[in-house]
C-alpha positions as a Python dict, from the first residue, in 0.01 Angstrom:
ca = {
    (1, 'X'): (0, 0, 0),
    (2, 'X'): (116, 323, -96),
    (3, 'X'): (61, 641, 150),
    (4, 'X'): (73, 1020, 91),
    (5, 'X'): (130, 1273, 407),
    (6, 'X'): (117, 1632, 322),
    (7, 'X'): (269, 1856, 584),
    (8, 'X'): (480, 1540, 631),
    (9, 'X'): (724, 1724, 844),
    (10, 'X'): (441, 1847, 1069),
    (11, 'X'): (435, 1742, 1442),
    (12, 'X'): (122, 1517, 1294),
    (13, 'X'): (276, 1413, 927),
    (14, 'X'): (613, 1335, 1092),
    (15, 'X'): (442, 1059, 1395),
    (16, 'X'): (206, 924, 1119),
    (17, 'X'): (528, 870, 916),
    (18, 'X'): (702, 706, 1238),
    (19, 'X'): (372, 490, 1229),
    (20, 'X'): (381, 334, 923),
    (21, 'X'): (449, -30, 895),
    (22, 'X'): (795, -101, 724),
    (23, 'X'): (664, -227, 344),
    (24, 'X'): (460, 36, 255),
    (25, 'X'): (612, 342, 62),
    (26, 'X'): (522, 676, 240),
    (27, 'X'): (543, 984, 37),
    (28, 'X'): (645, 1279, 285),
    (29, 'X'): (471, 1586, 100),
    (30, 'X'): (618, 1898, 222),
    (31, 'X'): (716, 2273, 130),
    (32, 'X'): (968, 2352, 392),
    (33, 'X'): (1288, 2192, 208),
    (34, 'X'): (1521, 2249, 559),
    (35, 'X'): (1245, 2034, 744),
    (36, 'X'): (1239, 1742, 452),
    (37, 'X'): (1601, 1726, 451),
    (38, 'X'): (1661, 1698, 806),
    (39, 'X'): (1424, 1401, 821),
    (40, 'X'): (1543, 1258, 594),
    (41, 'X'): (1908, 1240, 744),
    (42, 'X'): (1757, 1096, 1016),
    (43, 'X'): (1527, 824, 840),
    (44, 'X'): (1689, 748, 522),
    (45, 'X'): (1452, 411, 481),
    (46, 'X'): (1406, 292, 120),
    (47, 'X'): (1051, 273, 141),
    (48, 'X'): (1020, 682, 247),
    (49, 'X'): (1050, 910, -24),
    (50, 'X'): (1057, 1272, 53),
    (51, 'X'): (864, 1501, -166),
    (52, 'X'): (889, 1870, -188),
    (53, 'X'): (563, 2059, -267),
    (54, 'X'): (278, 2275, -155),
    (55, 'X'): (-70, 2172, -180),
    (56, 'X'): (-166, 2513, -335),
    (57, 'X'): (-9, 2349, -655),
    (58, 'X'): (-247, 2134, -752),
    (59, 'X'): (-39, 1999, -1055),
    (60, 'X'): (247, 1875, -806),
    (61, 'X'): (-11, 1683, -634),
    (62, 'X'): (-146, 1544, -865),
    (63, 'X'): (232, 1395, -978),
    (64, 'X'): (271, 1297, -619),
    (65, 'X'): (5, 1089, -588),
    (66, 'X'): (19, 897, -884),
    (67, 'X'): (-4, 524, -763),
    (68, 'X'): (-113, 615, -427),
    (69, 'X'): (-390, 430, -224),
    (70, 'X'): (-435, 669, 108),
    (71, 'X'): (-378, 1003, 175),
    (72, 'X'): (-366, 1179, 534),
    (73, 'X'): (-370, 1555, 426),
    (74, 'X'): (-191, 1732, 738),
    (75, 'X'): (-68, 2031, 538),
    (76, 'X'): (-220, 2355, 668),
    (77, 'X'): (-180, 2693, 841),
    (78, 'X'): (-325, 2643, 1221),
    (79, 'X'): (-202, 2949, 1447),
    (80, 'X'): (-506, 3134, 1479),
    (81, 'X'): (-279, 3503, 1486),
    (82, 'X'): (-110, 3429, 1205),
    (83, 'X'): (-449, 3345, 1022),
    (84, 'X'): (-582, 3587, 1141),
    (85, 'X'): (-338, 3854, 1004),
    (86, 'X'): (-280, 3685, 629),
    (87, 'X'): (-600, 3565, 574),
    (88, 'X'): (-556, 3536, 230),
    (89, 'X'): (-298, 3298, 295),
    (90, 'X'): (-499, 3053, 512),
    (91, 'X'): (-747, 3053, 267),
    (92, 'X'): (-519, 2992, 1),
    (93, 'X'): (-325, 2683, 215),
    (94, 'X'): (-660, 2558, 415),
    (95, 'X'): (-935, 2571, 168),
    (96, 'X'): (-767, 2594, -163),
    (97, 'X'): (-526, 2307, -54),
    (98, 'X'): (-787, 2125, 13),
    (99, 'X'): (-1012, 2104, -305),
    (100, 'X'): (-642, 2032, -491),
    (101, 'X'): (-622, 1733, -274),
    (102, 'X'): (-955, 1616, -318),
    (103, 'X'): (-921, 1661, -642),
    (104, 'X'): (-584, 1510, -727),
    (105, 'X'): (-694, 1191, -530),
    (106, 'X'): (-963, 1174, -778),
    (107, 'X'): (-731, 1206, -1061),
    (108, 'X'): (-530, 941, -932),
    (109, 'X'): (-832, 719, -788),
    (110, 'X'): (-701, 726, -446),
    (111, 'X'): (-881, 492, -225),
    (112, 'X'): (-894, 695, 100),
    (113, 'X'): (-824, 1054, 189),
    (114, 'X'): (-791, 1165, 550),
    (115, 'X'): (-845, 1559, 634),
    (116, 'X'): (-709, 1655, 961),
    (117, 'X'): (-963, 1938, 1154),
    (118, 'X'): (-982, 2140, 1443),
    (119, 'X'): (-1249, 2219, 1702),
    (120, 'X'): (-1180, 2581, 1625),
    (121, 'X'): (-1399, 2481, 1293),
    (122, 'X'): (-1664, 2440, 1538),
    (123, 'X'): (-1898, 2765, 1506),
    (124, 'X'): (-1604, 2943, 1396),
    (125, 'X'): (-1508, 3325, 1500),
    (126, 'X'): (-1181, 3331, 1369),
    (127, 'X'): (-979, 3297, 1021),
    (128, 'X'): (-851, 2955, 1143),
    (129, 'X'): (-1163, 2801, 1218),
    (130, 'X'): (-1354, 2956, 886),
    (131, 'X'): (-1081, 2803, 651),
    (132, 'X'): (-1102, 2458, 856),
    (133, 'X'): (-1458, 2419, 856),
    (134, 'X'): (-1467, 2483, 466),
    (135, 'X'): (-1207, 2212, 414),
    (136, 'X'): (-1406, 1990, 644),
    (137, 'X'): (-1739, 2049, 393),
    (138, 'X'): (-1495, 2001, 108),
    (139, 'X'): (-1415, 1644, 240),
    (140, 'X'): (-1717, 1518, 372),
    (141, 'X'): (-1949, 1646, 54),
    (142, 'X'): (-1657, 1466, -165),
    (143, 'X'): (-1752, 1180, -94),
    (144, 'X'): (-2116, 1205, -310),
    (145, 'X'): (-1957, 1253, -657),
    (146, 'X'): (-1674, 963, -699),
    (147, 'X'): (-1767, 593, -592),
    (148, 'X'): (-1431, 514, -607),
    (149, 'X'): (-1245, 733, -341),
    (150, 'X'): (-1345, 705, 23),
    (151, 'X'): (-1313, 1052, 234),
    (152, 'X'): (-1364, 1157, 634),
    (153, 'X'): (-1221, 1425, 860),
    (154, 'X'): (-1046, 1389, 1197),
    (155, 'X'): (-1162, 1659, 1435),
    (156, 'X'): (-868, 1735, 1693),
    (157, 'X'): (-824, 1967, 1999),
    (158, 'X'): (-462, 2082, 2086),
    (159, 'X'): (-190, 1847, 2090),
    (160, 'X'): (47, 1856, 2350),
    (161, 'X'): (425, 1859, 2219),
    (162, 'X'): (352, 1991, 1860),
    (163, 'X'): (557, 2262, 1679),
    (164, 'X'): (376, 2573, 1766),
    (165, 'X'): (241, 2454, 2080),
    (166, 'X'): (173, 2657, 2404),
    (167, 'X'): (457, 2394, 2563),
    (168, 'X'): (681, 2658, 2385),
    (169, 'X'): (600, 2953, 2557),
    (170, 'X'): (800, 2859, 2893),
    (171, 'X'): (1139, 2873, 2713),
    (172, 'X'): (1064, 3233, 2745),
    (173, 'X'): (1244, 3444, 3036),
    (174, 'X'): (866, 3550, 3073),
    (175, 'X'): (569, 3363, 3018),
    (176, 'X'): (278, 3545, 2850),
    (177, 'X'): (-92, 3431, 2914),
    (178, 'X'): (-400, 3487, 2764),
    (179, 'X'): (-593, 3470, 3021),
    (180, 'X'): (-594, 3192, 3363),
    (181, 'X'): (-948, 3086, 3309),
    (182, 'X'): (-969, 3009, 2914),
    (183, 'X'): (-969, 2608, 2872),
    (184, 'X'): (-937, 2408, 2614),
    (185, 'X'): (-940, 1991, 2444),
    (186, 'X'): (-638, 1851, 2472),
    (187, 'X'): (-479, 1531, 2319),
    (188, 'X'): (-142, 1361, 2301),
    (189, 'X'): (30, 1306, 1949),
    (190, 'X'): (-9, 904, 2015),
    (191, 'X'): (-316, 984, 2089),
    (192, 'X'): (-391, 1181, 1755),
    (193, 'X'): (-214, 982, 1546),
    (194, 'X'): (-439, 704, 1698),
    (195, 'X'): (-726, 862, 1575),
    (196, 'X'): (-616, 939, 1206),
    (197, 'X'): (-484, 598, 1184),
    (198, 'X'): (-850, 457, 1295),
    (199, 'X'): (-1071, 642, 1084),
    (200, 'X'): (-868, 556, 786),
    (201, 'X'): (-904, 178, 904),
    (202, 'X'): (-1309, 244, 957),
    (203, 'X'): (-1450, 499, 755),
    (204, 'X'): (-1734, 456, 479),
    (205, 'X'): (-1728, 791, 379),
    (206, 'X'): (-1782, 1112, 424),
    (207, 'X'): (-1746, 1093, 837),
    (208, 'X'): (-1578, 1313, 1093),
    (209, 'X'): (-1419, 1134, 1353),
    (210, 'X'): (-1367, 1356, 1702),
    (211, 'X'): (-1157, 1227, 2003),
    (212, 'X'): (-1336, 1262, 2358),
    (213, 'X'): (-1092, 1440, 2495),
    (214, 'X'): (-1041, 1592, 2840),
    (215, 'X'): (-969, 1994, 2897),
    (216, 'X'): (-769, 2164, 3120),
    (217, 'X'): (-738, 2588, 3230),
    (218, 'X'): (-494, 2759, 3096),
    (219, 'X'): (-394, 2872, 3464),
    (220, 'X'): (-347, 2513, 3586),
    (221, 'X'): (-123, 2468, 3296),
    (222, 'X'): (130, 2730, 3345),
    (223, 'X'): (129, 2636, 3703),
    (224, 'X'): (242, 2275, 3617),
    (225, 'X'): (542, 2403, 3385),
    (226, 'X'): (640, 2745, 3500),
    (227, 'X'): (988, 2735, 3719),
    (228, 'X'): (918, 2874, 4041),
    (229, 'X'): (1091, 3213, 3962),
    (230, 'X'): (989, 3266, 3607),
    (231, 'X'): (753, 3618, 3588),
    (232, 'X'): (394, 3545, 3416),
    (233, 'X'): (207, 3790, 3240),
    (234, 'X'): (-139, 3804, 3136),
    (235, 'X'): (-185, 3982, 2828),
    (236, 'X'): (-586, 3926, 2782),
    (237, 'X'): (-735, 3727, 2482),
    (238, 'X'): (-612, 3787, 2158),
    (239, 'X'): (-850, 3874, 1816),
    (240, 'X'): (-946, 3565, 1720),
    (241, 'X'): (-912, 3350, 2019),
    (242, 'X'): (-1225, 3190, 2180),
    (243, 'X'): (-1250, 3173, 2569),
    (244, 'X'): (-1378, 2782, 2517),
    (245, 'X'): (-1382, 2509, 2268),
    (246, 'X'): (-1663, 2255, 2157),
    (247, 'X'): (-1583, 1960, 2003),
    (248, 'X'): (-1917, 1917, 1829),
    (249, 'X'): (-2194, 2226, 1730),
    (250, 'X'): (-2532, 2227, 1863),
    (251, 'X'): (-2672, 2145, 1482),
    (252, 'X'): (-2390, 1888, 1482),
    (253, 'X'): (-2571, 1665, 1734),
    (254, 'X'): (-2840, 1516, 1592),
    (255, 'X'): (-2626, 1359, 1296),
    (256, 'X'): (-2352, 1258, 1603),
    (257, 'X'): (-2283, 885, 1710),
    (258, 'X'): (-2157, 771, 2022),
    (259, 'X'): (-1844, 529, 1922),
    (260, 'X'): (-1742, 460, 2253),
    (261, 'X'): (-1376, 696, 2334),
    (262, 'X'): (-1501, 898, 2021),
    (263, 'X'): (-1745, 1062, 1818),
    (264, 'X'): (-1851, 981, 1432),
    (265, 'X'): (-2054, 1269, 1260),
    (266, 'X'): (-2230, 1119, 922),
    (267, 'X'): (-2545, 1303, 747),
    (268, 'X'): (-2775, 1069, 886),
    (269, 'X'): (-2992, 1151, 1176),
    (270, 'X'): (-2978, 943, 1470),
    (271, 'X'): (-3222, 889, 1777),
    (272, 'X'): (-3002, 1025, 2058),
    (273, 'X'): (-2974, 1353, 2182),
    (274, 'X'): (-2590, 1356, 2366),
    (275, 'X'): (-2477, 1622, 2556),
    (276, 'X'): (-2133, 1711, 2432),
    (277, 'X'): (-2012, 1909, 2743),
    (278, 'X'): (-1765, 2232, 2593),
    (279, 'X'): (-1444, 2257, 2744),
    (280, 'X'): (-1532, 2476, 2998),
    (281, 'X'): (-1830, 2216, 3147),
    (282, 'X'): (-1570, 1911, 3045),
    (283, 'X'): (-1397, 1787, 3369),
    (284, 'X'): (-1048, 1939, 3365),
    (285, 'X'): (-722, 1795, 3382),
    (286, 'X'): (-547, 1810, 3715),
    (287, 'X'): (-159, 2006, 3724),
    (288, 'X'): (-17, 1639, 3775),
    (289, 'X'): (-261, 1505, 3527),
    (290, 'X'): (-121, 1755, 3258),
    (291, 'X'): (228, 1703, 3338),
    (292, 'X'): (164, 1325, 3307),
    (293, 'X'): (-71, 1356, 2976),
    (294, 'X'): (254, 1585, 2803),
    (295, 'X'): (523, 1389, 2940),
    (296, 'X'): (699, 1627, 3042),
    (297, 'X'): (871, 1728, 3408),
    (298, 'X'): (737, 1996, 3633),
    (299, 'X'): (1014, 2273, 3632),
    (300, 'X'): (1031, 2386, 4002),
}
């Protein structure tokens, strides 16, 4: 079986490409040439090839996956600020991107594509979360015109140890927070890989798998990584930035299905009526419980 990653380099594309079982040829699909040619010093395995593109060229992608069976499409901008200030760009890379990879998989007859979400695309208010929720529609609507390529979405919340990630922010002499009380999902990488890895295994088509995930307050966090004497500021919410997350919307639920540690959202109304707690009503991750979940050591 042959496998495409864009944003193969990613925190995401790079632990799906750790994942893959030895045999199958993984094509790491990425525009940041540094980042493809320092993993490939460090996995030079005969079955990875490294490809350097950007999914905004749709002809490149459609030359990449030529002979490919599944596709986990990873490639995207996802820092709300910097969405937020080049929208243009997000659209470009988000929503763009993703009609050239739905439609170079149909060029190619791909047999499964893979979108990797956000709950930001969950009644959006910023840049981010408008861009994601269009490629999730993208994928999921897909699926009706071409019999012979499967596609689904994977919803995720943050992930704990990705580039980019709020982890970051204590190498800083001072640590700068939004605000103490905002909360939010979280997940581990395992964990997300997990979930791509499943929904590519189960899907039918057209489905958006979403992790039930526990949150945590900001506050608690910093407490749990800040070193004893390191100053924290609180610099107030930024434009764009939502106090608390859902993982599903409120129109969402009827067409949601209870799949046991997840969620599967189809367009086909079911009898139940959950109630998907936001991440403000979830219950929230203790300071040893985060430091566990990330793997990482309190600093004090």
């Amino acid at each position: 079986m042959n496998i495409l990653i864009t944003g193969g380099c990613g925190s995401i594309g790079s632990a799906l490409v750790d994942s893959m079982v030895y045999g199958d040829e993984v094509r790491v699909f990425d525009n940041n040439e540094y980042a493809l040619f320092k993993m490939k010093n460090e996995n030079d395995d005969k079955y990875i090839k490294y490809l350097y593109g950007d999914v905004r060229d749709k002809e490149r992608l459609v030359m990449a996956m030529h002979g490919v069976d599944v596709v986990y499409h990873a490639a995207a901008m996802k820092h709300v600020h910097l969405c937020e200030a080049n929208p243009d760009e997000a659209f470009k890379t988000n929503v763009v991107g993703t009609m050239n990879v739905r439609d170079a998989a149909w060029k190619n007859d791909v047999k499964k594509v893979v979108n990797i979400s956000t709950d930001k695309a969950v009644n959006p208010i910023n840049v981010l979360g408008a861009t994601k929720l269009l490629a999730e529609k993208i994928i999921s609507s897909a699926d009706s015109y071409k019999d012979t390529t499967l596609f689904a979405n994977v919803r995720f919340g943050n992930v704990f140890g990705s580039n980019g990630s709020v982890i970051e922010m204590f190498e800083k002499d001072v640590i700068e927070v939004t605000d103490p009380e905002m909360t939010r999902f979280v997940m581990t990488i395992d964990e997300a890989v997990g979930l791509v890895i499943k929904a590519s295994t189960e899907m039918t088509g057209g489905e958006t798998f979403i992790l039930k995930m526990p949150a945590f307050q900001l506050g608690t966090f910093v407490q749990a990584f800040a070193k004893a004497d390191q100053p924290i500021k609180v610099v107030g919410k930024r434009p764009g930035e939502k106090f608390h997350e859902k993982l599903v919307s409120d129109s969402e639920i009827p067409y949601c299905q209870d799949a046991d540690s997840y969620y599967i959202l189809t367009d086909k109304l079911v009898d139940n009526q959950m109630d998907i707690p936001d991440s403000n009503e979830a219950e929230w991750l203790t300071k040893e419980q985060i430091v566990e979940m990330s793997r990482f050591q309190v600093l004090q």
